[in-house]
Structure formats: structure tokens, C-alpha cells
C-alpha positions in Angstrom: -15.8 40.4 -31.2 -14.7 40.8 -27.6 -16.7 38.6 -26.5 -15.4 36.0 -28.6 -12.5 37.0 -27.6 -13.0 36.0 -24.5 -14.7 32.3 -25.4 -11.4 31.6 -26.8 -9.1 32.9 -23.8 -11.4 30.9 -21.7 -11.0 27.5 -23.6 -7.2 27.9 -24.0 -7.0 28.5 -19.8 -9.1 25.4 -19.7 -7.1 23.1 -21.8 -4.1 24.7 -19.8 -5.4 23.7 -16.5 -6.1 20.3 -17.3 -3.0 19.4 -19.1 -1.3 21.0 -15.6 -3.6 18.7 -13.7 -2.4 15.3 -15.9 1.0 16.6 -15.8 0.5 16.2 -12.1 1.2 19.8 -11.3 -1.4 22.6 -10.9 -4.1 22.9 -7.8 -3.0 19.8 -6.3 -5.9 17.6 -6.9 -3.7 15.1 -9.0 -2.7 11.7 -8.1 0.5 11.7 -6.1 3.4 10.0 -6.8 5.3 7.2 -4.9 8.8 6.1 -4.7 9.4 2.1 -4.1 12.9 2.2 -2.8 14.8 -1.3 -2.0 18.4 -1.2 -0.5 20.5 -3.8 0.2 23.4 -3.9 2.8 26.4 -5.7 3.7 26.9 -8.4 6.1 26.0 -7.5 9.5 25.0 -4.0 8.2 21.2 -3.8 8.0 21.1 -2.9 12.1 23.0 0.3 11.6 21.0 1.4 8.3 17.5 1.1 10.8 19.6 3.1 13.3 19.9 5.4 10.3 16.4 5.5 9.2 15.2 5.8 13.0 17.4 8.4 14.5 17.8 10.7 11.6 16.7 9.9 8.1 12.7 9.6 8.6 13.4 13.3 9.8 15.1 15.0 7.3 12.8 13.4 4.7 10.4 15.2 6.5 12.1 18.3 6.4 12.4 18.5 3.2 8.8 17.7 2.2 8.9 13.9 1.6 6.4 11.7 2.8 7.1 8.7 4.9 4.6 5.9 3.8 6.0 2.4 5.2 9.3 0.6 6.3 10.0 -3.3 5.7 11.9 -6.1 5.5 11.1 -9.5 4.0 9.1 -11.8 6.6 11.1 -14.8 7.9 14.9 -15.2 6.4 16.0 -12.1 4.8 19.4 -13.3 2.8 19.7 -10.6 1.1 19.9 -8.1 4.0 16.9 -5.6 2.3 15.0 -2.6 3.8 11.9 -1.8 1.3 10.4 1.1 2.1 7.6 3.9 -0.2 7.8 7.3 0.1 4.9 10.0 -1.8 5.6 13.6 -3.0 2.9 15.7 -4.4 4.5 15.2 -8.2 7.5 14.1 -10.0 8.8 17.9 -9.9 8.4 18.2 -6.2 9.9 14.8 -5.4 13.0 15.6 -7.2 14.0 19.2 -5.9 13.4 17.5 -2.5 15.9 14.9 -3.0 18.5 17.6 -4.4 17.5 19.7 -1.0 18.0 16.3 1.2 21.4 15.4 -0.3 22.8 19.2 -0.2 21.7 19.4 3.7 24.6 19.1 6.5 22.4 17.4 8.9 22.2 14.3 6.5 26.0 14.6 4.9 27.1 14.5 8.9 24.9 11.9 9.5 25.5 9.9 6.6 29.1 10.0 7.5 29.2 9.4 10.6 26.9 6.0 10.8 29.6 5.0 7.7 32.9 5.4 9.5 33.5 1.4 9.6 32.0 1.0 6.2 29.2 1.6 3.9 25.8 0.8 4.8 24.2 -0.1 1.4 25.3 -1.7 -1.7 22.7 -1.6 -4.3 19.6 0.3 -4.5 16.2 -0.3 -6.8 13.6 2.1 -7.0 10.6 1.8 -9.2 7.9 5.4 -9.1 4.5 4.4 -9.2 1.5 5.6 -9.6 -2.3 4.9 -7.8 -4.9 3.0 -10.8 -8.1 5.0 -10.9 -9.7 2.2 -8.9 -7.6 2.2 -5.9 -8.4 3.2 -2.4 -6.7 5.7 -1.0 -3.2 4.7 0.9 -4.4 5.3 4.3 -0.4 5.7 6.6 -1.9 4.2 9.6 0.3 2.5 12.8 -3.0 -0.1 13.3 -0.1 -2.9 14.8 -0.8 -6.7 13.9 -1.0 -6.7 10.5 1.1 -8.3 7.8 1.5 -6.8 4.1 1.9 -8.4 1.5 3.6 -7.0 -1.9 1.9 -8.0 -5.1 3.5 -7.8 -8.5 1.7 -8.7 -12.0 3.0 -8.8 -15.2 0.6 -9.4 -18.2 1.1 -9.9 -22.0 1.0 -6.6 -24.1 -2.1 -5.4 -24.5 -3.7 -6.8 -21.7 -3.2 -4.4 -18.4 -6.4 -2.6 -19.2 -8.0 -6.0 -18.8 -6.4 -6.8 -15.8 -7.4 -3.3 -14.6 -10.9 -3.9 -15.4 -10.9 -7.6 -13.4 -9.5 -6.1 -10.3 -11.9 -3.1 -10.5 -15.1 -4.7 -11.5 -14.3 -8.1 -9.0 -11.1 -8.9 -7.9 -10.9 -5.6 -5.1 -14.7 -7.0 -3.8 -13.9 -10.6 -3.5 -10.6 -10.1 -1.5 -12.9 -7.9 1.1 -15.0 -10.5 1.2 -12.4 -12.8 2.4 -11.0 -10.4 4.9 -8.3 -9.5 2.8 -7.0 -5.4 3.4 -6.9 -3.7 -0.1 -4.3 -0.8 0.7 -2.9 0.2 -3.0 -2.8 -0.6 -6.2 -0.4 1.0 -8.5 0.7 1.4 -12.1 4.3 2.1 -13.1 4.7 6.0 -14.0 5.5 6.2 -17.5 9.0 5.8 -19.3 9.6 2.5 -17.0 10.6 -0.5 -18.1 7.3 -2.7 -18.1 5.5 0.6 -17.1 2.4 -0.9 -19.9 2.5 -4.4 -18.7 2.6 -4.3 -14.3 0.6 -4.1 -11.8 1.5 -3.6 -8.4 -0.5 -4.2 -5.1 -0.2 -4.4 -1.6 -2.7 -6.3 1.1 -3.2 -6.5 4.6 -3.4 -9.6 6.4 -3.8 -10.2 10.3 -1.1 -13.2 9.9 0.6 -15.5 7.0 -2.6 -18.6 8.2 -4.7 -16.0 7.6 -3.7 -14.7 4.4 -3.1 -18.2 3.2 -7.0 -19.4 4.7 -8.2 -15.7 2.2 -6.7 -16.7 -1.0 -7.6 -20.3 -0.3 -11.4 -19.3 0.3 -11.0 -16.7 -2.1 -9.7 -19.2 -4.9 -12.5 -21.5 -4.5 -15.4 -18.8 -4.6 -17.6 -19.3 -7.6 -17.8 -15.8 -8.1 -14.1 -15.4 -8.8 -14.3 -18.7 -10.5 -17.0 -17.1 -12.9 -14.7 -14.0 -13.4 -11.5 -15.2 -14.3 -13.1 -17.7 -16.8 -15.2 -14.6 -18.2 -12.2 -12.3 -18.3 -9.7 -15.3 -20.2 -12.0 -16.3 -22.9 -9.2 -14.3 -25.1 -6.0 -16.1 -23.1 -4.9 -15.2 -19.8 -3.9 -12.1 -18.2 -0.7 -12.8 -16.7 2.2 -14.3 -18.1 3.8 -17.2 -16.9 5.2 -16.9 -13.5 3.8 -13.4 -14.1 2.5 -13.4 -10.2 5.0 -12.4 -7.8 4.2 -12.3 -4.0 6.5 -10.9 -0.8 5.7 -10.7 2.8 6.7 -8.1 4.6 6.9 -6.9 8.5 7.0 -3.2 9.5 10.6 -2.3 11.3 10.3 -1.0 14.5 10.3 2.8 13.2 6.6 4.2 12.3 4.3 5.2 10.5 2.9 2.5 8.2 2.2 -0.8 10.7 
């Protein structure tokens, strides 16, 4: 009897730990979880929220336990006035007691009111959480210099992520290395997002705009891709129309990601 008894406490621990592990919480071996965050600013305002992000904010994120992962803005003309920048936290749990513990400290309250004294900084902010596919590298946070990124968005029909998935995995990731494209990330929406089932988002490296455009252009025309896409369509394509969404982005001047 005991030592049934002890089959049984054994499987229920086990089924415990794992659901722990999916949750995203338990011995830390779990994907993390990253924060897209996109702020907009006023006229003539975008200066003083890098002067922000620079001088204090990129610290107290630290201090807290958030992960700095990459600061942009839009390559070329930037009407809109937008900072885009990713943060990581070990789980959804972590990233939002560290948040509360960022908002609550004086250091941040004094600076935050201090660098608004002739007006506020930002107004309107997006943030989508994501979450890494089971086929993408892991996000190195490397200051290489030179290198442009480029933001990748998909949106399929329902019912056809897991096909996407499958392309990028089984060809897609290959051919863009071939053509000297940088696979960084690639990310699914965490769940309870709107269009969590049907995106995909990416980011590449590139050593400059010719040379992204010379990769897909190479990359396009490659009979293995050719051979895939027609293989993975026979049932109707994967994205929907103007389901392909690409933005260029530079690094600011503050690290880590470059």
C-alpha cells in the first residue's frame, strides 16, 4: 500500500511541476516573456523622452528586475515621433510586480516629473507581450554596431498559424541565412491577445536597407523557396491580404541591442 502510495504522490508532483513550467513559473527553464512597447510623443518631444530613457529609465528598469532588450525608432522620416523598444522578464507574474515596484519608486516619480515640467512627454502607448515559437533562436542582446533590424509582422487566416510555423521552421529560417539575412526572434502573441491565434512576429538583421533589399530579392527568386511556398499553399495561402507588414528600425544612441 505505501508504496503505491507513493507512485501516486510522485505523479501528482509531476503533473504539478509541469503545469508550473507551461504556466511559465517554476525552475526557470520556461520561455520568457517580452513586452513590445511603442510610445508616441508630441511635437518636438521625442529628444527629451531619449534623455529620459538614457539618463534614468534603462536604470531603474534594471533595478527592478526588467530586462533591457532593444531601443528604436523608425529608419528615415519618423512622423509619428515613436520610440519602439522590447523589454523580457522571467514570466508574466514577475514582469508585473516589477512594473508596480518601478511605478511606486521615488527615483522614477522624481524623474518622471522633473523631465515633464514643460509638458508631457508621451501621448499614446501600445504594447503587445510576446512570446518566443519553439523554433526560434535565442535573442542574443548584443551592441555588434552596423546593423539594421527589421520588424516583421504576419497575419494568417484562422487556422493556418501552425502552417506558417511549420514553413518558417522547416525552410523559411534556412533560406534567409542563406542569403545573409540575421534571424534574431520569432514570436507568437501570448495568449488572450487580440489576433494572439493568427500573428507572427519577427525581427532580422541586415548590414544596410541595399542589402536587405539584394536578400529578399535573392531570397525570392531561390527555387528552393519557390518549391516551398508552392508546397505549403496547395490549400490557399498563409497570409491574408496585406497580411505582411515590414518596419526598419535604427538603434538610438542608448545600448544594449545595436
Amino acid at each position: 500500500m505505501t508504496k503505491f502510495i507513493i507512485l501516486a504522490l510522485f505523479t501528482t508532483l509531476s503533473a504539478n511541476l509541469s503545469l508550473m513550467a507551461a504556466d511559465g513559473k517554476g525552475n526557470g527553464n520556461s520561455s520568457p516573456v517580452y513586452e513590445m512597447r511603442v510610445y508616441y510623443t508630441p511635437e518636438g518631444k521625442l529628444d527629451d523622452l531619449h534623455a529620459r530613457f538614457r539618463d534614468h529609465t534603462m536604470k531603474l528598469f534594471e533595478k527592478h528586475g526588467i530586462t533591457n532588450v532593444g531601443y528604436f525608432v523608425p529608419e528615415g522620416a519618423n512622423p509619428d515621433r515613436k520610440l519602439i523598444y522590447f523589454l523580457s522578464y522571467p514570466d508574466r507574474e514577475a514582469r508585473d510586480k516589477s512594473w508596480k515596484e518601478f511605478g511606486a519608486d521615488p527615483d522614477w516619480q522624481k524623474a518622471a516629473k522633473e523631465s515633464e515640467k514643460n509638458g508631457r512627454l508621451v501621448t499614446k502607448v501600445e504594447q503587445t507581450f510576446l512570446q518566443p515559437t519553439d523554433y526560434s533562436p535565442k535573442l542574443k542582446v548584443e551592441n555588434k554596431g552596423g546593423r539594421v533590424f527589421e520588424l516583421r509582422t504576419y497575419t494568417t487566416p484562422e487556422g493556418k498559424l501552425a502552417d506558417l510555423d511549420k514553413r518558417f521552421k522547416d525552410h523559411t529560417i534556412e533560406l534567409f541565412k542563406k542569403h545573409e539575412m540575421e534571424n534574431l526572434v520569432y514570436w507568437h502573441k501570448t495568449p488572450n491577445q487580440k489576433n494572439a491565434d493568427t500573428t507572427l512576429v519577427y525581427m532580422l538583421a541586415h548590414k544596410s536597407r541595399d542589402a536587405a533589399k539584394a536578400s529578399f530579392d535573392a531570397f525570392r527568386q531561390d527555387p528552393d523557396w519557390v518549391k516551398a511556398k508552392g508546397d505549403s499553399e496547395k490549400n490557399g495561402p498563409l497570409t491574408v491580404q496585406d497580411g505582411v507588414k515590414s518596419e526598419f528600425l535604427v538603434p538610438t544612441d542608448y545600448p544594449p541591442m545595436k
